[in-house]
PQR file with spaces between the fields and no chain letter, atoms N, CA, C, O and H, PARSE charges and radii, in Angstrom:
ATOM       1  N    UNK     1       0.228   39.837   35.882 -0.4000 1.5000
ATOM       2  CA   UNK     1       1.062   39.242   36.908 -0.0000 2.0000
ATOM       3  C    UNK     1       1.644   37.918   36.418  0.5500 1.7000
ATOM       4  O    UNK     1       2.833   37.641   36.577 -0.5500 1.4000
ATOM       5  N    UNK     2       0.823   37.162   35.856 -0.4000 1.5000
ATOM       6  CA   UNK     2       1.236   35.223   35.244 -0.0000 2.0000
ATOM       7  C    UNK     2       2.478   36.406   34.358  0.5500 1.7000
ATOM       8  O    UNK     2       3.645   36.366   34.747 -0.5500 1.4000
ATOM       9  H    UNK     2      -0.143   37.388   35.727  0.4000 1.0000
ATOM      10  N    UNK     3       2.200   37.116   33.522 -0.4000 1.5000
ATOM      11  CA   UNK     3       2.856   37.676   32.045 -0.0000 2.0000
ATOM      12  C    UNK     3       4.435   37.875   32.514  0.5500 1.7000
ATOM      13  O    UNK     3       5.460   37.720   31.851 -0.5500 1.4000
ATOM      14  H    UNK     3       1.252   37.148   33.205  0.4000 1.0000
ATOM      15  N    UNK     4       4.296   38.191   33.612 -0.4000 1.5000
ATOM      16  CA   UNK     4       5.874   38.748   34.271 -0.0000 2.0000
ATOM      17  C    UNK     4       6.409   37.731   35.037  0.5500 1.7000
ATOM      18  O    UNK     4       7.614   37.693   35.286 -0.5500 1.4000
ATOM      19  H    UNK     4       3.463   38.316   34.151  0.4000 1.0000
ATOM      20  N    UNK     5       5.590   36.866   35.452 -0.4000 1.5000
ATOM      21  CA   UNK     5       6.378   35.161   36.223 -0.0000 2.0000
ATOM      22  C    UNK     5       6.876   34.328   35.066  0.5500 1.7000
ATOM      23  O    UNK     5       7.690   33.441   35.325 -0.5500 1.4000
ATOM      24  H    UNK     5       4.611   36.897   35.250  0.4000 1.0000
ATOM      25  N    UNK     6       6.424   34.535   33.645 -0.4000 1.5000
ATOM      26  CA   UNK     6       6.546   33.453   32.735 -0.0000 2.0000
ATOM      27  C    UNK     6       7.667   34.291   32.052  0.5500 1.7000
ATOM      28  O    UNK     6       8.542   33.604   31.525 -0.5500 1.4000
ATOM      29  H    UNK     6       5.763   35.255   33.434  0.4000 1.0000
ATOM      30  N    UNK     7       7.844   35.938   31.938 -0.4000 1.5000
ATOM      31  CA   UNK     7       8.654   36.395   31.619 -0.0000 2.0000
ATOM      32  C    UNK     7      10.226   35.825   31.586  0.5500 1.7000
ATOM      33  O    UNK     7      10.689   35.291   32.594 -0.5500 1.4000
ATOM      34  H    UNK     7       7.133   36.496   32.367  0.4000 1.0000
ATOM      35  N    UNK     8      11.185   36.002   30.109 -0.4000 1.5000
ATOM      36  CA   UNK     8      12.477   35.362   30.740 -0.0000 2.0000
ATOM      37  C    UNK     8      13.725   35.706   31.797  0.5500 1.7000
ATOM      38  O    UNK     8      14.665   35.109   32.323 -0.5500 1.4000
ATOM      39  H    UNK     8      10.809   36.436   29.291  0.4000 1.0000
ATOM      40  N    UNK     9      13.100   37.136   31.774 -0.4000 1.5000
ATOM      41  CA   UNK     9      13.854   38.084   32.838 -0.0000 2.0000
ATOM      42  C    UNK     9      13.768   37.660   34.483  0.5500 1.7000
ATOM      43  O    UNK     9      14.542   37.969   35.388 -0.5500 1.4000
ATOM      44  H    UNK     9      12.336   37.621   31.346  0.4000 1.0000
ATOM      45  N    UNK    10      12.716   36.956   34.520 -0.4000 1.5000
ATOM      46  CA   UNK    10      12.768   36.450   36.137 -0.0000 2.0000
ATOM      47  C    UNK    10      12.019   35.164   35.978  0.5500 1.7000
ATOM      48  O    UNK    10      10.850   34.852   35.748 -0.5500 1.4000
ATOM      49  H    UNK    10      12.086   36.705   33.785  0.4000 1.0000
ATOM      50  N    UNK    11      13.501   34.347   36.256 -0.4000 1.5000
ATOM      51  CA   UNK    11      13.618   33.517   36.236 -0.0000 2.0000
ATOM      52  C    UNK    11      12.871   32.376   37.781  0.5500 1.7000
ATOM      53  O    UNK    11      13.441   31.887   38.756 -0.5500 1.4000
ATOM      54  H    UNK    11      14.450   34.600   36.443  0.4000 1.0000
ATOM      55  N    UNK    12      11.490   32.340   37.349 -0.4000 1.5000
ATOM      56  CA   UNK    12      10.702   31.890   38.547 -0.0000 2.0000
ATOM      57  C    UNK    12      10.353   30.016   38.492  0.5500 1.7000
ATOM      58  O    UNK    12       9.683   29.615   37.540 -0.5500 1.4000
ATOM      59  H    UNK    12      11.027   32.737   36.556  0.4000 1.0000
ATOM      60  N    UNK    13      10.662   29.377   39.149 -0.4000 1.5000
ATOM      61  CA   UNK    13       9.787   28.014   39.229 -0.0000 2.0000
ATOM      62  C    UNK    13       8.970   27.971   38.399  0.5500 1.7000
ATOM      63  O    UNK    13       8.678   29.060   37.904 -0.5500 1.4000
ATOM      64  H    UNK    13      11.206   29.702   39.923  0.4000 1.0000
ATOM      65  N    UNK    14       8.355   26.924   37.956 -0.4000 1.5000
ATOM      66  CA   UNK    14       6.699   26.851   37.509 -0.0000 2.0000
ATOM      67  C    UNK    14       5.955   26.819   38.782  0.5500 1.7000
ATOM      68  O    UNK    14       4.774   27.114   38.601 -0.5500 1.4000
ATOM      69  H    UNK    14       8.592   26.040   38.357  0.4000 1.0000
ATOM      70  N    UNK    15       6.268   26.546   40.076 -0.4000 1.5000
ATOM      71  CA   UNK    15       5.184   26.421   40.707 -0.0000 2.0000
ATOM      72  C    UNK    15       5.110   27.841   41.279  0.5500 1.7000
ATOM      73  O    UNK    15       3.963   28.141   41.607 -0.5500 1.4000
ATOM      74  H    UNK    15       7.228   26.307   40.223  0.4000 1.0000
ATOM      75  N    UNK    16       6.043   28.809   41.489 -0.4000 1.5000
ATOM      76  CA   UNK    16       5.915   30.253   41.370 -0.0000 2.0000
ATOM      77  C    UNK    16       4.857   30.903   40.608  0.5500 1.7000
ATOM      78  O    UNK    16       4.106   31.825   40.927 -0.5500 1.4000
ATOM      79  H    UNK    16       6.975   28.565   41.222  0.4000 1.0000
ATOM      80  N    UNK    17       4.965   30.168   39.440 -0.4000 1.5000
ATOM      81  CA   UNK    17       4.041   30.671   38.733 -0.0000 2.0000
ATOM      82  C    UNK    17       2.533   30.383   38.847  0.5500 1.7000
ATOM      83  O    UNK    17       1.595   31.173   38.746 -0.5500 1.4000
ATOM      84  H    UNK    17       5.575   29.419   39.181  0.4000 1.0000
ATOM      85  N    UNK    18       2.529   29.169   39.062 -0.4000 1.5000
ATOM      86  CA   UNK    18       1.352   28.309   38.944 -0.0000 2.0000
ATOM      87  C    UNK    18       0.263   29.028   40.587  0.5500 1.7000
ATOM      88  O    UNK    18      -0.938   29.272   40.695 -0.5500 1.4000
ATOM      89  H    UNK    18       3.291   28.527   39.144  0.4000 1.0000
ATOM      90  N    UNK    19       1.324   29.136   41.499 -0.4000 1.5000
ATOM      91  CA   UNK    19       0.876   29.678   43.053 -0.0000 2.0000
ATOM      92  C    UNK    19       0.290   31.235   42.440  0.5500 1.7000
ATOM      93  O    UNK    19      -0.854   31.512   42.803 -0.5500 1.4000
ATOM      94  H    UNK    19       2.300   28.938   41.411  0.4000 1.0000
ATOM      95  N    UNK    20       1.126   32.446   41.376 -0.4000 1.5000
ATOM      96  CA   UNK    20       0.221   33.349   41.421 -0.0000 2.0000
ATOM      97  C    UNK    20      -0.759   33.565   40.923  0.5500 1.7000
ATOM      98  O    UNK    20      -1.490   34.521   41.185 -0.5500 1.4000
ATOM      99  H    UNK    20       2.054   32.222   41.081  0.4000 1.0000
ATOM     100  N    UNK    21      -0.996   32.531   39.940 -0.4000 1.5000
ATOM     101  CA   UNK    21      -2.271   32.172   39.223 -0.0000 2.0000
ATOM     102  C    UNK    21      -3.415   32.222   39.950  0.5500 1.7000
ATOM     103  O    UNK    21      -4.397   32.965   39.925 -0.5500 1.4000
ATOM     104  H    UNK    21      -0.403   31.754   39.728  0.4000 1.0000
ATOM     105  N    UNK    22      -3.011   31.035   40.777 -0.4000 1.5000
ATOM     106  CA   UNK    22      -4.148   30.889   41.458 -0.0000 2.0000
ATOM     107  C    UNK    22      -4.206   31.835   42.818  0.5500 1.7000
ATOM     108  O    UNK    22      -5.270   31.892   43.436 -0.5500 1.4000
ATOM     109  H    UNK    22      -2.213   30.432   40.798  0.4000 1.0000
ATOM     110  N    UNK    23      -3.406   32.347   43.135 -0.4000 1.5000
ATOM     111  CA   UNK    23      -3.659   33.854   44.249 -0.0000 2.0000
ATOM     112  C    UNK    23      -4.607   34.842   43.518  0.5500 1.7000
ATOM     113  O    UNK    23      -5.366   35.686   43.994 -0.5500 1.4000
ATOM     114  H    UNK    23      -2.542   32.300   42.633  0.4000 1.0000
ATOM     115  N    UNK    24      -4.394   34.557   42.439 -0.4000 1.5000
ATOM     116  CA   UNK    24      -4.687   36.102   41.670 -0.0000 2.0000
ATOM     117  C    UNK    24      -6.215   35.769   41.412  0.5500 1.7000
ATOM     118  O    UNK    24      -7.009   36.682   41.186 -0.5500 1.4000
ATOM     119  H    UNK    24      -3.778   33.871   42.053  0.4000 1.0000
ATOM     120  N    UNK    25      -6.735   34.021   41.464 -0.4000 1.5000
ATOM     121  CA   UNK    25      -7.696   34.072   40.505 -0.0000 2.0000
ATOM     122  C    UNK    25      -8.569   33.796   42.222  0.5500 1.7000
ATOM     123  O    UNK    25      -9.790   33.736   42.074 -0.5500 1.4000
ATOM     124  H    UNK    25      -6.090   33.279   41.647  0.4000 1.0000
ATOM     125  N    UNK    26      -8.243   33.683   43.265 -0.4000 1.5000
ATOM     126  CA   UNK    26      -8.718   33.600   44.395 -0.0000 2.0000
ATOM     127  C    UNK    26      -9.587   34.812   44.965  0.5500 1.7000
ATOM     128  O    UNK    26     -10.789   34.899   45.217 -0.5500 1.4000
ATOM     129  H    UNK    26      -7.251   33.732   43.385  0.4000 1.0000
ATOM     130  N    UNK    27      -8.048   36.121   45.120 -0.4000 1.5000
ATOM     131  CA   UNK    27      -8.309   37.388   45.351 -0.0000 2.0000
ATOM     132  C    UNK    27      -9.223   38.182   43.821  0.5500 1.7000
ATOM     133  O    UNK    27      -9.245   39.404   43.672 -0.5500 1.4000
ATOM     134  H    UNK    27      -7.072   36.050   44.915  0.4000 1.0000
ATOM     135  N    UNK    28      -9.624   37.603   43.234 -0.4000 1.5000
ATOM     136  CA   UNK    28     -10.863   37.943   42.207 -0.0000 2.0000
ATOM     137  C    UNK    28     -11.913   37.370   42.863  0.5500 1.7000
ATOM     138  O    UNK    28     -12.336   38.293   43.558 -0.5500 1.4000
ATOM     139  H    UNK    28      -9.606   36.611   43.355  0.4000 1.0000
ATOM     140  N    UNK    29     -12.521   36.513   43.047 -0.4000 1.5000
ATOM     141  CA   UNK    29     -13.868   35.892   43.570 -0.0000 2.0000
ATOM     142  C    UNK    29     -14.469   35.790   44.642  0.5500 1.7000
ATOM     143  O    UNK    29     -15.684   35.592   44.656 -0.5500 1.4000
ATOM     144  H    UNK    29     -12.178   35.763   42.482  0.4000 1.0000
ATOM     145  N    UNK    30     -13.445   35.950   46.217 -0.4000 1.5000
ATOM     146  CA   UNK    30     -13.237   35.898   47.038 -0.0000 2.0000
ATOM     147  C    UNK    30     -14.220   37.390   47.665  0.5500 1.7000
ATOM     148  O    UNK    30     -15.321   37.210   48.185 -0.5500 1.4000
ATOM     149  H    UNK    30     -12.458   36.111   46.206  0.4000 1.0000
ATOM     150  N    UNK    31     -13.738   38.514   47.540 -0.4000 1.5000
ATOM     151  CA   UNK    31     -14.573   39.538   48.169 -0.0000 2.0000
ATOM     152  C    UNK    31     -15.707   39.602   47.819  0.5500 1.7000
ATOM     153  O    UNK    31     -16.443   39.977   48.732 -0.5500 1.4000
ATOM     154  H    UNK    31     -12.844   38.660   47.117  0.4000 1.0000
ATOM     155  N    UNK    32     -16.592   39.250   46.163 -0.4000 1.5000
ATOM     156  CA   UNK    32     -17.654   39.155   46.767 -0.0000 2.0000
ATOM     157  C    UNK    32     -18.603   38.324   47.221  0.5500 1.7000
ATOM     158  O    UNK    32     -19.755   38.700   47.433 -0.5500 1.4000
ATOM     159  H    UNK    32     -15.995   38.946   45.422  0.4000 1.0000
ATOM     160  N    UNK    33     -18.094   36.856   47.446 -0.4000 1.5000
ATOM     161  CA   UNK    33     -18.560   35.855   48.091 -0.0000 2.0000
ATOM     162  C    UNK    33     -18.831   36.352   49.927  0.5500 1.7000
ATOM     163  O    UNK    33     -19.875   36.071   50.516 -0.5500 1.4000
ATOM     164  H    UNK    33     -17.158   36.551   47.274  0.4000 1.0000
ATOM     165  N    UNK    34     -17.811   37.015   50.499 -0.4000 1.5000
ATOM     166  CA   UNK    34     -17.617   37.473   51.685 -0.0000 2.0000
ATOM     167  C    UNK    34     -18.236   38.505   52.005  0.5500 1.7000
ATOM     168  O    UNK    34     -18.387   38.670   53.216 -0.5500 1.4000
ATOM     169  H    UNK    34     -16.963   37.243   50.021  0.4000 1.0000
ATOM     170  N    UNK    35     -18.809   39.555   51.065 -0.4000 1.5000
ATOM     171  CA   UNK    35     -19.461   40.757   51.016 -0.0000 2.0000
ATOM     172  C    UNK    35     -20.965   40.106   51.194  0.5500 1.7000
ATOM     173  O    UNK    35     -21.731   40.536   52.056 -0.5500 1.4000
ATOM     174  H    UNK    35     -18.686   39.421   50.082  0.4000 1.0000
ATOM     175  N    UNK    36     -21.278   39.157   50.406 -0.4000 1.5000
ATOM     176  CA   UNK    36     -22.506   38.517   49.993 -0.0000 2.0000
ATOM     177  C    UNK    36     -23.124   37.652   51.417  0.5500 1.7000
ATOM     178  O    UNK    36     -24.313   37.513   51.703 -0.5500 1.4000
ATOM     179  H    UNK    36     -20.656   38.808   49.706  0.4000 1.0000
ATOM     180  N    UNK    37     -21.868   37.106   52.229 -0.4000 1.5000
ATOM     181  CA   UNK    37     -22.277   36.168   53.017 -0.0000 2.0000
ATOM     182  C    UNK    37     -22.323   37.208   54.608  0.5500 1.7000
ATOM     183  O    UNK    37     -22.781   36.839   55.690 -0.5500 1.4000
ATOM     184  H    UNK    37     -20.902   37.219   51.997  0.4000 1.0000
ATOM     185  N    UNK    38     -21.842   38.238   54.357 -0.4000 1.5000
ATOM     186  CA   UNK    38     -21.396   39.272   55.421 -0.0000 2.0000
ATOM     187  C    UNK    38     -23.005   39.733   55.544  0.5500 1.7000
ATOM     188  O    UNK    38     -23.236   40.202   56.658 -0.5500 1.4000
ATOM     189  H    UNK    38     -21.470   38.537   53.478  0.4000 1.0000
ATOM     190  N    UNK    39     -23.975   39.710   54.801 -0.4000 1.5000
ATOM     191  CA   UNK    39     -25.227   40.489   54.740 -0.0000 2.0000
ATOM     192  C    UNK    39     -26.468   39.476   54.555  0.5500 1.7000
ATOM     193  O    UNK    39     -27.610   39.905   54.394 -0.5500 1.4000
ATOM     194  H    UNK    39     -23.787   39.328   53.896  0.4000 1.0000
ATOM     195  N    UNK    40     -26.189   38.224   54.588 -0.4000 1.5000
ATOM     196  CA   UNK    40     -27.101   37.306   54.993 -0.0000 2.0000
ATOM     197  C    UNK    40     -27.243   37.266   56.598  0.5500 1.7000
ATOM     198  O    UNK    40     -26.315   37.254   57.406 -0.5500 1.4000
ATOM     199  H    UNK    40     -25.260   37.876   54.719  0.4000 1.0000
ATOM     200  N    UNK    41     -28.360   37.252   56.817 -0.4000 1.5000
ATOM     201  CA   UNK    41     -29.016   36.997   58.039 -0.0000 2.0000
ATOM     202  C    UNK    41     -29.057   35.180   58.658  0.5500 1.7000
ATOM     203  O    UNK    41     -29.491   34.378   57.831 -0.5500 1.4000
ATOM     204  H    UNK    41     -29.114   37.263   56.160  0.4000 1.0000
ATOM     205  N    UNK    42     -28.686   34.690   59.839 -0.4000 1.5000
ATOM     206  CA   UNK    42     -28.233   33.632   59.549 -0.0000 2.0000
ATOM     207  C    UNK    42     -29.207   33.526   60.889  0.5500 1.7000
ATOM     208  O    UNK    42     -29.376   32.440   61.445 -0.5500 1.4000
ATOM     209  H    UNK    42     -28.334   35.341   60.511  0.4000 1.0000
């Protein structure tokens, strides 16, 4: 996904880029923190 924002064919912001970075590196870590906290007993 970064490979095709930095691409010269689409011509994106850096902060375009910089925003799917970090979407991408969010929606990686994110489900199983939520899976994990979904099955604690509180």
């Amino acid at each position: 996904m970064t490979l095709a924002a930095t691409s010269s064919w689409w011509d994106a912001p850096r902060a375009v880029v910089l925003l799917v970075g970090v979407l991408t590196v969010q929606l990686a870590l994110m489900p199983p923190a939520v899976v994990t906290a979904l099955g604690e007993d509180v």
